[in-house]
Chimera marker file (.cmm) of the C-alpha trace (Angstrom):
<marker_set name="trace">
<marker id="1" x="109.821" y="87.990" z="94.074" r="1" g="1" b="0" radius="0.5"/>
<marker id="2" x="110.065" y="92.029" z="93.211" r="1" g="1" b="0" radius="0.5"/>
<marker id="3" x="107.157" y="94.121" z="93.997" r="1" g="1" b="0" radius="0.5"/>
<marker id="4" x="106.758" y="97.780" z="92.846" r="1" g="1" b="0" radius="0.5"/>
<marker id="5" x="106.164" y="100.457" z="96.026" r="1" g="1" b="0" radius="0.5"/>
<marker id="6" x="104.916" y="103.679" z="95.797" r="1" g="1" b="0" radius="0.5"/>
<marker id="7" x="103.078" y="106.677" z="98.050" r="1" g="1" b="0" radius="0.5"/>
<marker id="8" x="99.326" y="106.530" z="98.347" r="1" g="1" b="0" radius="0.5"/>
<marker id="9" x="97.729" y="109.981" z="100.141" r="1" g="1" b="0" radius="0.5"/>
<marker id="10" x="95.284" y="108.403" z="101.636" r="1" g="1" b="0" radius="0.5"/>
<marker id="11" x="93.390" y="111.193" z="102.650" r="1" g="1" b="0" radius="0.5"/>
<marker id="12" x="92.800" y="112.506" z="98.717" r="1" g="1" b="0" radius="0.5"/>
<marker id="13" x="92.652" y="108.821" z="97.624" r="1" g="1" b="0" radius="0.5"/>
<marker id="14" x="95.466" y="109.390" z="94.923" r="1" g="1" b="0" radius="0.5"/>
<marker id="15" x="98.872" y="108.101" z="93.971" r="1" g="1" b="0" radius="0.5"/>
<marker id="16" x="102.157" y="109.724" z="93.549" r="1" g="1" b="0" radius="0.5"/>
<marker id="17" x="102.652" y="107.290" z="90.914" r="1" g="1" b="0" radius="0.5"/>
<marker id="18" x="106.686" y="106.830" z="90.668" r="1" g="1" b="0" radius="0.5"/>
<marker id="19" x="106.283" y="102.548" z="91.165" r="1" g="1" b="0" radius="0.5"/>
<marker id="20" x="109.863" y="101.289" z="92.567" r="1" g="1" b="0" radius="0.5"/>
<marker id="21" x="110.587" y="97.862" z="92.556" r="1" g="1" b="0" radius="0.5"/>
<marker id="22" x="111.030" y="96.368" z="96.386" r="1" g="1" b="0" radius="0.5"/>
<marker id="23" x="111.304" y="100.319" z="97.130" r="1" g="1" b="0" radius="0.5"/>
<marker id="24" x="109.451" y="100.451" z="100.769" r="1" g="1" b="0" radius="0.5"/>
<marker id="25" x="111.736" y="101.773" z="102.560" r="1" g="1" b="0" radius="0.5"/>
<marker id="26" x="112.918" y="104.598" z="99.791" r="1" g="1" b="0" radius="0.5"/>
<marker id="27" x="108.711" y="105.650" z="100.246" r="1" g="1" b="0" radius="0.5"/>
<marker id="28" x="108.985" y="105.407" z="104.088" r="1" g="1" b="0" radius="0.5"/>
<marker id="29" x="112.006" y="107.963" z="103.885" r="1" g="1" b="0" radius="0.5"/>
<marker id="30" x="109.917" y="110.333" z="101.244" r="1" g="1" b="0" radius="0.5"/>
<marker id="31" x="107.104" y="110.318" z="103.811" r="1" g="1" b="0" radius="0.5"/>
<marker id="32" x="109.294" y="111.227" z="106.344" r="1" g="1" b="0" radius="0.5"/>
<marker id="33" x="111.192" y="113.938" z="104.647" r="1" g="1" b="0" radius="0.5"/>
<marker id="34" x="108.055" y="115.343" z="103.081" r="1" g="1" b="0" radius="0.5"/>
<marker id="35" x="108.246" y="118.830" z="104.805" r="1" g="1" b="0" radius="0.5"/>
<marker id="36" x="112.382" y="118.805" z="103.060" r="1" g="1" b="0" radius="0.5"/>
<marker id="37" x="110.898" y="117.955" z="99.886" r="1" g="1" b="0" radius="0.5"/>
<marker id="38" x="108.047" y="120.476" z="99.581" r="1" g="1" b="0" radius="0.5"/>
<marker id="39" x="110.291" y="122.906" z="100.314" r="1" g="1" b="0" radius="0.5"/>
<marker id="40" x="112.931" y="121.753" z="97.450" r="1" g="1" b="0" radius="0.5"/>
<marker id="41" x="109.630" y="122.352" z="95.118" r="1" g="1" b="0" radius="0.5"/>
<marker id="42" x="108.769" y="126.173" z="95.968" r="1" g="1" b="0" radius="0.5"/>
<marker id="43" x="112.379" y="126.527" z="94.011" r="1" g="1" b="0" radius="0.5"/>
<marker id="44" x="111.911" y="123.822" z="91.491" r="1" g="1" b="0" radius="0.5"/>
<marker id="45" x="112.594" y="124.934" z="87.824" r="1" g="1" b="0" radius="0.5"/>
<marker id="46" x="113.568" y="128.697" z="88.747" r="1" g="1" b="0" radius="0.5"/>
<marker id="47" x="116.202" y="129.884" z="86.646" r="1" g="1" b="0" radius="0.5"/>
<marker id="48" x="118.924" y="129.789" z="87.013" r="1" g="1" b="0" radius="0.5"/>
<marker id="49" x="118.777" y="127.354" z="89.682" r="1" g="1" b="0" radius="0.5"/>
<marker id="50" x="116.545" y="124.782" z="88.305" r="1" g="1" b="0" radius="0.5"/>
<marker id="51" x="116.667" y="121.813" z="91.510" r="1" g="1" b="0" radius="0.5"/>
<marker id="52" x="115.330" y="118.568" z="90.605" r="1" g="1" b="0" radius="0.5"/>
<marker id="53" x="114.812" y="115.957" z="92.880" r="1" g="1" b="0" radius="0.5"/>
<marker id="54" x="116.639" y="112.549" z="91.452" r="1" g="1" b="0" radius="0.5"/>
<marker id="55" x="117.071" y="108.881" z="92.621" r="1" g="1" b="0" radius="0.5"/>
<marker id="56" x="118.230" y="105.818" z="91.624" r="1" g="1" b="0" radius="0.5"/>
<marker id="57" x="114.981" y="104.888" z="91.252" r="1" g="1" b="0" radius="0.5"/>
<marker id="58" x="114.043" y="108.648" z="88.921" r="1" g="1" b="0" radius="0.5"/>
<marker id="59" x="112.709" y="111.856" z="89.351" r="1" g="1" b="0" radius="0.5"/>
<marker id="60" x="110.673" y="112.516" z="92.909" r="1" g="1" b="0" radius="0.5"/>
<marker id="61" x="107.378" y="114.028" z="92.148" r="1" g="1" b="0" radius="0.5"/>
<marker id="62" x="107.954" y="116.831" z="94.031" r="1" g="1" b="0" radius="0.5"/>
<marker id="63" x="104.667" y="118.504" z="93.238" r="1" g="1" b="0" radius="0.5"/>
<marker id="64" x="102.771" y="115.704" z="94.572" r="1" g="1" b="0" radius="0.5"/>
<marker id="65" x="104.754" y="115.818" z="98.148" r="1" g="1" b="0" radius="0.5"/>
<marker id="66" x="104.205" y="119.427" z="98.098" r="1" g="1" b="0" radius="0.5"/>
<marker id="67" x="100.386" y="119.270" z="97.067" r="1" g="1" b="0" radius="0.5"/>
<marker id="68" x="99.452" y="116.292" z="100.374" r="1" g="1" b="0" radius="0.5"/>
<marker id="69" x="102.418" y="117.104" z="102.851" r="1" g="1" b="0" radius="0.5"/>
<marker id="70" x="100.795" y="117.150" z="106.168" r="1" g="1" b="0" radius="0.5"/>
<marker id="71" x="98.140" y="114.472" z="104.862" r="1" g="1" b="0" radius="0.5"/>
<marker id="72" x="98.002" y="110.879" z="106.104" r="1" g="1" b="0" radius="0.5"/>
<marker id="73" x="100.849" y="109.362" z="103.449" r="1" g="1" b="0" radius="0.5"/>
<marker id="74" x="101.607" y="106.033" z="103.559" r="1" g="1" b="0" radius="0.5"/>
<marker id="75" x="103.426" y="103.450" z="101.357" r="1" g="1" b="0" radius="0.5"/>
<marker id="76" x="101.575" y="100.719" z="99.309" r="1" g="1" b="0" radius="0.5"/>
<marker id="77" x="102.585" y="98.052" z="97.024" r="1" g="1" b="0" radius="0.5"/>
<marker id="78" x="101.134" y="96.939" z="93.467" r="1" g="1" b="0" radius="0.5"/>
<marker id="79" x="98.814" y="94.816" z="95.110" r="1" g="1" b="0" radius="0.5"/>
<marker id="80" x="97.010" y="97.236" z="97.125" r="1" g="1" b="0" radius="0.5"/>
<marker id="81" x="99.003" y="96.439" z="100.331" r="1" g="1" b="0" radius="0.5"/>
<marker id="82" x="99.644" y="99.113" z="102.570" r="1" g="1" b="0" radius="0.5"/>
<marker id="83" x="103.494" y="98.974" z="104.761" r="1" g="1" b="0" radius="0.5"/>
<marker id="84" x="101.359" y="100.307" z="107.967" r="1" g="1" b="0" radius="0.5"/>
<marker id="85" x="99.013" y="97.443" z="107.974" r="1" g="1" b="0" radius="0.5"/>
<marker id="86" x="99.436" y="93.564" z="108.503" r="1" g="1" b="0" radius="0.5"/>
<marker id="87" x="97.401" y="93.069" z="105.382" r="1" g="1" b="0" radius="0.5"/>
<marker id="88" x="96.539" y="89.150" z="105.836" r="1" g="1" b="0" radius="0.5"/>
<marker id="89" x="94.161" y="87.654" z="104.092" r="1" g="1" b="0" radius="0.5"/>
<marker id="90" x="91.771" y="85.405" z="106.100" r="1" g="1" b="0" radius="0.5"/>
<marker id="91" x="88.085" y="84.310" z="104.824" r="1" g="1" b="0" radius="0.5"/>
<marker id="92" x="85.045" y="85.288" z="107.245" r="1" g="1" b="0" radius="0.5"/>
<marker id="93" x="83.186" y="82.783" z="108.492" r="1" g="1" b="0" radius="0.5"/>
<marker id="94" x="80.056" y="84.383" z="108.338" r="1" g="1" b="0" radius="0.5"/>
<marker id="95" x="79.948" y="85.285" z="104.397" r="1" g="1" b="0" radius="0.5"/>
<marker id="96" x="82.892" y="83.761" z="102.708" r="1" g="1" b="0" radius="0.5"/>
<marker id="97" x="84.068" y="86.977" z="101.839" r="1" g="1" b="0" radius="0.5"/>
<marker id="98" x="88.043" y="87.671" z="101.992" r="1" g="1" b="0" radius="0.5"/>
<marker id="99" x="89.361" y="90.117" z="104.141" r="1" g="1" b="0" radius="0.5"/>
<marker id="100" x="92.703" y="92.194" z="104.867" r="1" g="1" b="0" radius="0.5"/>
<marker id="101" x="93.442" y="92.642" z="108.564" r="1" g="1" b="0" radius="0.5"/>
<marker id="102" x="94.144" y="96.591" z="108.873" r="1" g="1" b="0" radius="0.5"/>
<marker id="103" x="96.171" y="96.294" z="112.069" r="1" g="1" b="0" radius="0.5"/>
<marker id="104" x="99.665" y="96.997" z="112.531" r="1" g="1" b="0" radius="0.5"/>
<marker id="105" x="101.998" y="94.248" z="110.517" r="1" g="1" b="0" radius="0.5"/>
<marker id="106" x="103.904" y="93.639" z="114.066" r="1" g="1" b="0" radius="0.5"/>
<marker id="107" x="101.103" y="93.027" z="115.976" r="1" g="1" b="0" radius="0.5"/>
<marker id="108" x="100.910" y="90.175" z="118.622" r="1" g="1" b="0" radius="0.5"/>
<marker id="109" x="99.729" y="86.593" z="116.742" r="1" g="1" b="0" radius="0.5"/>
<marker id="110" x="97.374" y="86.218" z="119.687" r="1" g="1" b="0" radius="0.5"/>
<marker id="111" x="95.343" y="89.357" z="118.877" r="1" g="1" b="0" radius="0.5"/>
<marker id="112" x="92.931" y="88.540" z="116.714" r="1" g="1" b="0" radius="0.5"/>
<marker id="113" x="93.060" y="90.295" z="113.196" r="1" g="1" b="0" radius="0.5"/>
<marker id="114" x="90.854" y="93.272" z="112.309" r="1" g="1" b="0" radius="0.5"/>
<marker id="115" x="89.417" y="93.676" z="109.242" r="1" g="1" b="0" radius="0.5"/>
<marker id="116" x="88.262" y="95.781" z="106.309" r="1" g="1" b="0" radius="0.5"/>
<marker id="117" x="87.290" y="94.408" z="102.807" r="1" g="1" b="0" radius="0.5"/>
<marker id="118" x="89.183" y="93.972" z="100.122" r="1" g="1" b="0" radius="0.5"/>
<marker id="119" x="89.404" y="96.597" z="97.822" r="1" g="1" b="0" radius="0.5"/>
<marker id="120" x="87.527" y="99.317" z="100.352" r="1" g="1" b="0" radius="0.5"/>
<link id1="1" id2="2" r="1" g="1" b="0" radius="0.2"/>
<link id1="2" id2="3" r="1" g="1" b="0" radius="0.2"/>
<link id1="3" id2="4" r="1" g="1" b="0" radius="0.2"/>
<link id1="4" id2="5" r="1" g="1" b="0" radius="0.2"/>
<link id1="5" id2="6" r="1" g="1" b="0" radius="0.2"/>
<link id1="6" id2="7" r="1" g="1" b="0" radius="0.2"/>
<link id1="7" id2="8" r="1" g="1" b="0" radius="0.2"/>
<link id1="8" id2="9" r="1" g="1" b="0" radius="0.2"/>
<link id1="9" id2="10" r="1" g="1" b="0" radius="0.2"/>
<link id1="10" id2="11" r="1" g="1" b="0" radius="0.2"/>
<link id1="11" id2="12" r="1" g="1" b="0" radius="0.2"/>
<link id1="12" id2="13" r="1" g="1" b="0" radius="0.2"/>
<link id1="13" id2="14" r="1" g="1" b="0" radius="0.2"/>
<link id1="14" id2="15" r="1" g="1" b="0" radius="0.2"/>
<link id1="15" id2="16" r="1" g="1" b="0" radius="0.2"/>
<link id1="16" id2="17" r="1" g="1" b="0" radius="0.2"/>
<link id1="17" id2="18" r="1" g="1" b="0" radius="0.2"/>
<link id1="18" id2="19" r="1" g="1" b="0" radius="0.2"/>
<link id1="19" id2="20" r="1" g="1" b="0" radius="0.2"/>
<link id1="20" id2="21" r="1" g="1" b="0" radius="0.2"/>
<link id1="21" id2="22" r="1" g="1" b="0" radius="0.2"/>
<link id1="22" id2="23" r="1" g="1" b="0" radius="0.2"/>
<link id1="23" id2="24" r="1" g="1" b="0" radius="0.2"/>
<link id1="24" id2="25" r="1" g="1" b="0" radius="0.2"/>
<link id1="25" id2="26" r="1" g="1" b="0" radius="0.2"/>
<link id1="26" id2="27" r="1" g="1" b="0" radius="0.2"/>
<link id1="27" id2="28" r="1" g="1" b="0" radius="0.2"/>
<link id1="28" id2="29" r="1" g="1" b="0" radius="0.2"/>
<link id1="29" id2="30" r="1" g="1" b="0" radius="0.2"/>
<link id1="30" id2="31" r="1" g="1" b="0" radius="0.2"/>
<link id1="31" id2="32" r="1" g="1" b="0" radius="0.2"/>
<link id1="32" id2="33" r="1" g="1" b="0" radius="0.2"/>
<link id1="33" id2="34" r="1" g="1" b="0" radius="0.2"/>
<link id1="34" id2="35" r="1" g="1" b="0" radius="0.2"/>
<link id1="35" id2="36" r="1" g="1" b="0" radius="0.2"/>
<link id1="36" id2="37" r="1" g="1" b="0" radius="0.2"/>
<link id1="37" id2="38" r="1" g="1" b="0" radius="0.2"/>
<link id1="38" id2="39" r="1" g="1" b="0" radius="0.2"/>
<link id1="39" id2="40" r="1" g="1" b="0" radius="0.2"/>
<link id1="40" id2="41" r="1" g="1" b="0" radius="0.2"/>
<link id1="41" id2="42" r="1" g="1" b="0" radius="0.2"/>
<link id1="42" id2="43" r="1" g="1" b="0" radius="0.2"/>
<link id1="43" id2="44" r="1" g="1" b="0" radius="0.2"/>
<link id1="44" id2="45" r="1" g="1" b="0" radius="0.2"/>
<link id1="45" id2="46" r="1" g="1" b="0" radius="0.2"/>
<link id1="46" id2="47" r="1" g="1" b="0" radius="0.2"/>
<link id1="47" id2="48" r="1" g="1" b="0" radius="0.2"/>
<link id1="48" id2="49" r="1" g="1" b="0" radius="0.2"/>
<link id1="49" id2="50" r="1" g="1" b="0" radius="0.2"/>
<link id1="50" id2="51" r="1" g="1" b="0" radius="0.2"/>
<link id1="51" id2="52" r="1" g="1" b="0" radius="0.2"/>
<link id1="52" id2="53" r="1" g="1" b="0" radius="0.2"/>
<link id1="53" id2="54" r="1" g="1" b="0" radius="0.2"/>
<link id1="54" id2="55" r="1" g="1" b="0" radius="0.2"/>
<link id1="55" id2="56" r="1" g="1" b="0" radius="0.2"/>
<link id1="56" id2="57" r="1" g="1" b="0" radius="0.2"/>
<link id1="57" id2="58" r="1" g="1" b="0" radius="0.2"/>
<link id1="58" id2="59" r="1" g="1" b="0" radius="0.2"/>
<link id1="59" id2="60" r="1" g="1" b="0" radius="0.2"/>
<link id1="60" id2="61" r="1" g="1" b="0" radius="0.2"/>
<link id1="61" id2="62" r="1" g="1" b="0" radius="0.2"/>
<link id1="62" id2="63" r="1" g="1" b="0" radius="0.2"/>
<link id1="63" id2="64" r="1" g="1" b="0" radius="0.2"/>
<link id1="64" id2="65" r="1" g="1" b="0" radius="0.2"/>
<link id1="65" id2="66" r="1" g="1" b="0" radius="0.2"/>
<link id1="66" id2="67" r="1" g="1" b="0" radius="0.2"/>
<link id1="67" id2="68" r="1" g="1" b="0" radius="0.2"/>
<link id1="68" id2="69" r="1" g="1" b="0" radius="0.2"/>
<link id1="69" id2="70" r="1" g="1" b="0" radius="0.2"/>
<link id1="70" id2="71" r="1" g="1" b="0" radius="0.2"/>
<link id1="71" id2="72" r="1" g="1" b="0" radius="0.2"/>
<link id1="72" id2="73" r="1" g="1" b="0" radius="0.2"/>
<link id1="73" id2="74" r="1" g="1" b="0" radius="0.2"/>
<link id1="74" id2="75" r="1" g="1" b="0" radius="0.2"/>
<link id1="75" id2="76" r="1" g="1" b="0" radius="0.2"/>
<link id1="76" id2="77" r="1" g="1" b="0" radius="0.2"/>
<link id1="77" id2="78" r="1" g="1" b="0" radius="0.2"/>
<link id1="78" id2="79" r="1" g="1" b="0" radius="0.2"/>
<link id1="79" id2="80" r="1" g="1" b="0" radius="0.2"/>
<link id1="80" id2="81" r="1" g="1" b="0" radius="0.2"/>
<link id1="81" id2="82" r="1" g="1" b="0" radius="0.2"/>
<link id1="82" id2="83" r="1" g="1" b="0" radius="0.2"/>
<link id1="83" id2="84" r="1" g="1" b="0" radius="0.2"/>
<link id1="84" id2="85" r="1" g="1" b="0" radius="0.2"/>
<link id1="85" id2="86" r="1" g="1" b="0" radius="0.2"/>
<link id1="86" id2="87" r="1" g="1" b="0" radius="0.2"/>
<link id1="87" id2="88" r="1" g="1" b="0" radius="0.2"/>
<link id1="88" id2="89" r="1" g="1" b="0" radius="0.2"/>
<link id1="89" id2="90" r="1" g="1" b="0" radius="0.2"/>
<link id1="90" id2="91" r="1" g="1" b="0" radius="0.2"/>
<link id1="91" id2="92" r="1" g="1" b="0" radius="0.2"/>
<link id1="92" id2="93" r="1" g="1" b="0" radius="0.2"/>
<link id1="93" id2="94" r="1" g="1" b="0" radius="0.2"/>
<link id1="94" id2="95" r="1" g="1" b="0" radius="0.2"/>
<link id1="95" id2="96" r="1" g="1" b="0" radius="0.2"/>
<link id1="96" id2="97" r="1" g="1" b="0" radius="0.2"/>
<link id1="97" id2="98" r="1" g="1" b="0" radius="0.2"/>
<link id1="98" id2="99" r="1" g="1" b="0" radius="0.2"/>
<link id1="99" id2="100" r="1" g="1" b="0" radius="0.2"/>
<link id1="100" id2="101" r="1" g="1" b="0" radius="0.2"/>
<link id1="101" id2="102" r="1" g="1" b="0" radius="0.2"/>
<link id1="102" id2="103" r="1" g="1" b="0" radius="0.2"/>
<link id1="103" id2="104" r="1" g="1" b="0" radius="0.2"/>
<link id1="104" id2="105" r="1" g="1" b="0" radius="0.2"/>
<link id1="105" id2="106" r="1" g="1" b="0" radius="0.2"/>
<link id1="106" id2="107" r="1" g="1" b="0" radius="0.2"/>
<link id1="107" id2="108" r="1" g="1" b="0" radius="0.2"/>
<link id1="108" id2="109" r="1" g="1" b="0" radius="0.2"/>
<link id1="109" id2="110" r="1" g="1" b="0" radius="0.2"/>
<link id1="110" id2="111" r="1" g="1" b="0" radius="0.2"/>
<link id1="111" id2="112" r="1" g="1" b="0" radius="0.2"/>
<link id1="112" id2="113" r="1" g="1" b="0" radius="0.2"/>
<link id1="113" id2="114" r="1" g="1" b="0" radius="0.2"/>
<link id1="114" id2="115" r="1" g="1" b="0" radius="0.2"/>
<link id1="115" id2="116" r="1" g="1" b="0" radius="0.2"/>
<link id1="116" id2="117" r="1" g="1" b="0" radius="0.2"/>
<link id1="117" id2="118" r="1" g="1" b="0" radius="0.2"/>
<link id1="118" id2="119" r="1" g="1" b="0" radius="0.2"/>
<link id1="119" id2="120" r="1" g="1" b="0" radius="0.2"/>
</marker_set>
């Protein structure tokens, strides 16, 4: 089964937007060249050099590395999933609620999952 990635700035709570299909790792290598692309846009669209940013996948929003480089990036899928969290779903106990556990998605089964709500 496909699933779309993209990057979510988590500190501004906003989305670059660009939705590639089983594309985590091409967002893990964005985030990590963030400081390379931010650059490329200070000279994006200046005649007569005009540098776009293009992949397989379409055009890198540019702007949008530029505007949160330095802020906590991380990928996330369509379903709200984020690639730096184990993101298991387990019921509580207590109020039947379902819950996402928010630790890392390596992290030893013995250690108990932590947990946020879904959709916080």
């Amino acid at each position: 089964m496909s699933c779309a990635w993209d990057v979510k700035c988590i500190t501004c709570d906003v989305e670059m937007k660009m939705a590639v299909n089983d594309g985590v790792e091409f967002m893990r290598l964005l985030i990590k060249n963030a400081e390379v692309i931010a650059a490329l846009d200070k000279i994006r669209g200046i005649p007569p050099w005009s540098i776009e940013l293009e992949s397989a996948c379409g055009s890198v929003n540019t702007a949008f590395i530029a505007e949160h480089c330095g802020h906590e990036l991380v990928p996330f899928n369509e379903y709200g999933q984020r690639a730096d969290e184990c993101s298991q779903y387990v019921r509580c106990n207590t109020c039947g609620s379902q819950m996402r556990c928010v630790l890392p998605p390596d992290h030893v089964p013995s250690t108990p999952h932590s947990f946020k709500k879904v959709g916080v």
